[in-house]
C-alpha positions in Angstrom: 71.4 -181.3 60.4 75.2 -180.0 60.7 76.2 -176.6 59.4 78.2 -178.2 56.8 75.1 -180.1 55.3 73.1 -177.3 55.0 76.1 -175.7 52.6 75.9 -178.6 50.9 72.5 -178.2 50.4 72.1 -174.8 49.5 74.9 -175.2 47.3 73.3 -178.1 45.6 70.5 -176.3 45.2 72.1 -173.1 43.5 73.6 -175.5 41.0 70.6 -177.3 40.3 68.7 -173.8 40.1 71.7 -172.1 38.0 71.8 -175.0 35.1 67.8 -175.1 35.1 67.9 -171.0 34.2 70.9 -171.9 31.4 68.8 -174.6 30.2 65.7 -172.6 29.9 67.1 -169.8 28.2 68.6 -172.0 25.3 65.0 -173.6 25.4 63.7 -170.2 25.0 65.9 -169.1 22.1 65.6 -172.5 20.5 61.7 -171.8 20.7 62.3 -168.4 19.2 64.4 -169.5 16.1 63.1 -172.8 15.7 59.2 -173.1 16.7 58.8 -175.5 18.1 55.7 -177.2 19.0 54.4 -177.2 22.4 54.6 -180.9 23.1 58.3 -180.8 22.6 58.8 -177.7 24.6 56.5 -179.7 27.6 59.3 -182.5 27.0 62.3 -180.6 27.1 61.4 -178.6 30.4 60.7 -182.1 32.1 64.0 -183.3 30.7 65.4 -180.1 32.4 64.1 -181.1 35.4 65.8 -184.3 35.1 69.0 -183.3 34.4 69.1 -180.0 37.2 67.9 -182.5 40.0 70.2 -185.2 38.7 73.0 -182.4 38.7 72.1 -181.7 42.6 72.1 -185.3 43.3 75.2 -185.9 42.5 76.6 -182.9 43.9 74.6 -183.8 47.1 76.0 -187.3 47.5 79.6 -185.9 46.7 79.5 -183.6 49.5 78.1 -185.4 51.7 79.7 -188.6 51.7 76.8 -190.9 53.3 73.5 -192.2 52.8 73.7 -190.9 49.6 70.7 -191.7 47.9 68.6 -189.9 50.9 70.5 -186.9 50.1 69.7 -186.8 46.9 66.0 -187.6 47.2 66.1 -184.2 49.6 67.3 -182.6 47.4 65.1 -183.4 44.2 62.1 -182.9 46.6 63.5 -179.8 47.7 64.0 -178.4 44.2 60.6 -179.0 43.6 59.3 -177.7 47.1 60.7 -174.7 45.8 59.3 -174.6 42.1 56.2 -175.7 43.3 56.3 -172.6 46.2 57.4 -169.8 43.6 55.0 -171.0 41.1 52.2 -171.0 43.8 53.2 -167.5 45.2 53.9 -165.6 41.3 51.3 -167.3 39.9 48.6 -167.0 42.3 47.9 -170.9 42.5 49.6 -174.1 41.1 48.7 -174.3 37.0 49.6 -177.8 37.0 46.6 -180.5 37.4 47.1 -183.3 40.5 48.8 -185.8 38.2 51.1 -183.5 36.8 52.4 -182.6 39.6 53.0 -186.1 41.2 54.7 -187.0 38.3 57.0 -183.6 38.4 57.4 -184.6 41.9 58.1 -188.0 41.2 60.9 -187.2 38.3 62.9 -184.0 40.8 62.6 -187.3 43.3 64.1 -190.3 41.6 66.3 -188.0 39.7 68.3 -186.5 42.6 67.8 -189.9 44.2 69.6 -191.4 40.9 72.2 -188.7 41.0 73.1 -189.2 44.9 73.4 -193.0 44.6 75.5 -192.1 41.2 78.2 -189.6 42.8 
């Protein structure tokens, strides 16, 4: 992989990472003013996930230029190699049962894979 691709990635990443904190401190102040129930709090972080890995998709495919859809599959299943590491290293263990974590992975996955193809 060229230097320039790796940029790109990091970049990507950084976006994707940089929304997902804005998103999840309006989640947390909306969960503070409004109380929201935990089922729509579960919703609305998966959403986030969604929309960051879409977010580096498309940026991914943009800077890229080719094979865009593979680019932005990396990237969604980098974003959540990475959740999926810090939450593993802070948290001493993954919280999350088997399922739920195939289908995080498989939403960071088709949703950067969506983005790429998009861009």
């Amino acid at each position: 992989m060229s230097r320039s691709k790796i940029k790109t990635a990091i970049r990507s990443l950084f976006a994707s990472y940089l929304l997902a904190a804005v998103l999840l401190i309006v989640l947390a102040f909306l969960l503070y003013k409004f109380h929201l129930k935990e089922s729509h709090v579960g919703l609305a972080v998966s959403a986030i996930y969604v929309v960051t890995c879409f977010l580096g998709g498309f940026l991914m495919g943009k800077g890229i230029r080719q094979r865009r859809f593979f680019w932005g599959f990396l990237l969604g299943a980098l974003y959540f190699a990475i959740l999926a590491a810090a939450s593993f290293f802070l948290g001493k263990g993954l919280p999350m049962d088997t399922g739920q974590l195939v289908r995080t992975f498989i939403m960071c996955a088709a949703s950067g894979t969506i983005g790429g193809m998009v861009s």
